[in-house]
C-alpha positions as CSV (number, residue, x, y, z in Angstrom):
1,X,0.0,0.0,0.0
2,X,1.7,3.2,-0.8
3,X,1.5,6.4,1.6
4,X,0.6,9.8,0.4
5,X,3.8,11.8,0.3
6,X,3.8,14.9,2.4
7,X,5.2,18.0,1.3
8,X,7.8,19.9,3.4
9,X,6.4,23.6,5.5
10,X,7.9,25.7,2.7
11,X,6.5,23.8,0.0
12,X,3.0,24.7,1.9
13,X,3.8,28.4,2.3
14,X,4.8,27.9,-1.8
15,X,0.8,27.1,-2.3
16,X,-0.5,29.4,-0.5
17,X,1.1,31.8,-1.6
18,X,0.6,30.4,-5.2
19,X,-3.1,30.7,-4.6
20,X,-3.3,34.0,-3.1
21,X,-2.2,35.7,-6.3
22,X,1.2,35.7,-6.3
23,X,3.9,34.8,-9.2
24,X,6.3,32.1,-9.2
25,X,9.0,34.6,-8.9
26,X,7.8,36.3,-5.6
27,X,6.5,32.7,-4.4
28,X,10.2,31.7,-4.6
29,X,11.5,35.3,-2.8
30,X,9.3,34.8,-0.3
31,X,10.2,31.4,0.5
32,X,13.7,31.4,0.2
33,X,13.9,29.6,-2.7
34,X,15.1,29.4,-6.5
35,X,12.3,29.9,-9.6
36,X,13.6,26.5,-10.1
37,X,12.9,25.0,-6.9
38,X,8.8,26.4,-7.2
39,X,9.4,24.8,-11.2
40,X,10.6,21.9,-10.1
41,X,7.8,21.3,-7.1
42,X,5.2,22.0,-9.5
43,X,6.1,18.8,-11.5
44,X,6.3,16.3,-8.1
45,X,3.0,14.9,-7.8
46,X,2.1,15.6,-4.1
47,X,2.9,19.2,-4.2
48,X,1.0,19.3,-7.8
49,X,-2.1,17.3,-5.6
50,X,-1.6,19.7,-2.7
51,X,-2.0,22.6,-4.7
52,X,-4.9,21.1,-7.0
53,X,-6.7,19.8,-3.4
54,X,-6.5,23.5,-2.0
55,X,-7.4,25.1,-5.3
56,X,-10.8,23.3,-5.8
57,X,-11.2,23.7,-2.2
58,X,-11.0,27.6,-2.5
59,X,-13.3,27.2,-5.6
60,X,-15.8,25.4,-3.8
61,X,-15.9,27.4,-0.6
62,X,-16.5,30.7,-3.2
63,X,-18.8,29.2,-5.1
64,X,-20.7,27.9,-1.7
65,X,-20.5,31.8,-0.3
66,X,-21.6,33.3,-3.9
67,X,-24.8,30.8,-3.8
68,X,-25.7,31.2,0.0
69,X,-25.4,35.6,-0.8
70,X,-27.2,35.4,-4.6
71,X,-30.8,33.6,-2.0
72,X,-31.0,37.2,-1.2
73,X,-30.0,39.3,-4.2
74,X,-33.6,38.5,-5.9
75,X,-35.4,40.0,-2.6
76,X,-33.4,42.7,-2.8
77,X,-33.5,43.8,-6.4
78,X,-37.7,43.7,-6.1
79,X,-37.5,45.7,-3.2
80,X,-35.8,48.7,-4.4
81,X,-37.3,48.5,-8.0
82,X,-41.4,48.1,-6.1
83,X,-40.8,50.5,-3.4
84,X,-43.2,53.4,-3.0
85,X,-41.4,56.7,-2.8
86,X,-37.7,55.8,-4.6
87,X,-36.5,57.3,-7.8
88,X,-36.2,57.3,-10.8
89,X,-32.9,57.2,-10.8
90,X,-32.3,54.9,-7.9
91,X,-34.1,52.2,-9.4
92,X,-31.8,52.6,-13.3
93,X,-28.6,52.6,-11.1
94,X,-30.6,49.2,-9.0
95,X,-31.3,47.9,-12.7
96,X,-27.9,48.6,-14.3
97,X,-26.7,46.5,-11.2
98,X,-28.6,43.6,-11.4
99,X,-27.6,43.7,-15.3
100,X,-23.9,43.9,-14.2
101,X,-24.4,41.6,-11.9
102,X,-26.4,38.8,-14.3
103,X,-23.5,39.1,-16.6
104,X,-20.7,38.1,-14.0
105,X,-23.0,35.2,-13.4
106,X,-22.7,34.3,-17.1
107,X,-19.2,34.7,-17.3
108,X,-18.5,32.9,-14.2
109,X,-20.6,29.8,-15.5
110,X,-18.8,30.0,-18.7
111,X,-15.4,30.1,-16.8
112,X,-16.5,26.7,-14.8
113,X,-17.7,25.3,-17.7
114,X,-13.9,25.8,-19.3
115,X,-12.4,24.3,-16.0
116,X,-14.5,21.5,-16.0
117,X,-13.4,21.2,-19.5
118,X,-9.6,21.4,-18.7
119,X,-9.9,19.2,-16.2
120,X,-11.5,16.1,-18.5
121,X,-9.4,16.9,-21.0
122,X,-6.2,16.9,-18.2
123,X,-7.8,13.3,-16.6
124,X,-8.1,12.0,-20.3
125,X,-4.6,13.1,-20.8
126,X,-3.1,11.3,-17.9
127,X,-5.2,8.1,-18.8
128,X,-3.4,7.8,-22.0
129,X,0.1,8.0,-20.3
């Protein structure tokens, strides 16, 4: 039975650091490593699983948070485009909102649909090796 291979505390800062933003470059300043080392790490297989684990993690605790706020965006939006006594103006800038706001939704369903893609296409990819 083989064990799960653990990756070292810098390697750890290295991820989070990786998903926070920040460039291979400054990963590797800020760790006290070479470019190399970060290039390197990203091609051993339990600090590529580490990073892929904690990255759909943050994905799914986003997507969790966005789903739990949008329950109350419809309420909301009704509210300040029925209400007696608000203006004109107040409800264009409420409309142009929830216009701005329905296109980040489709962009952000259309970015998920091009990871889930990736991700078949990465998993069919590894099957054929």
């Amino acid at each position: 039975m083989s064990q799960k291979k653990e990756i070292t505390t810098r390697q750890r800062k290295a991820v989070e650091l990786l998903l926070s933003g920040h460039s291979k470059q400054s990963t590797a300043l800020e760790v006290g490593v070479n470019i190399r080392t970060i290039n390197r790490w990203l091609n051993e297989s339990a600090f590529a699983a580490e990073l892929g684990y904690r990255s759909e993690m943050a994905v799914r605790y986003a997507a969790a948070r966005l789903a739990a706020m949008l329950d109350l965006v419809p309420a909301a939006y009704h509210e300040s485009l029925t209400k007696p006594g608000v203006k004109s103006k107040q409800k264009y800038l409420t409309a142009r909102g929830l216009v701005a706001d329905v296109s980040k939704l489709l962009e952000t369903s259309e970015i998920l649909r091009r990871l889930d893609d990736l991700e078949e296409r990465i998993t069919n990819e590894s099957a054929q090796k």
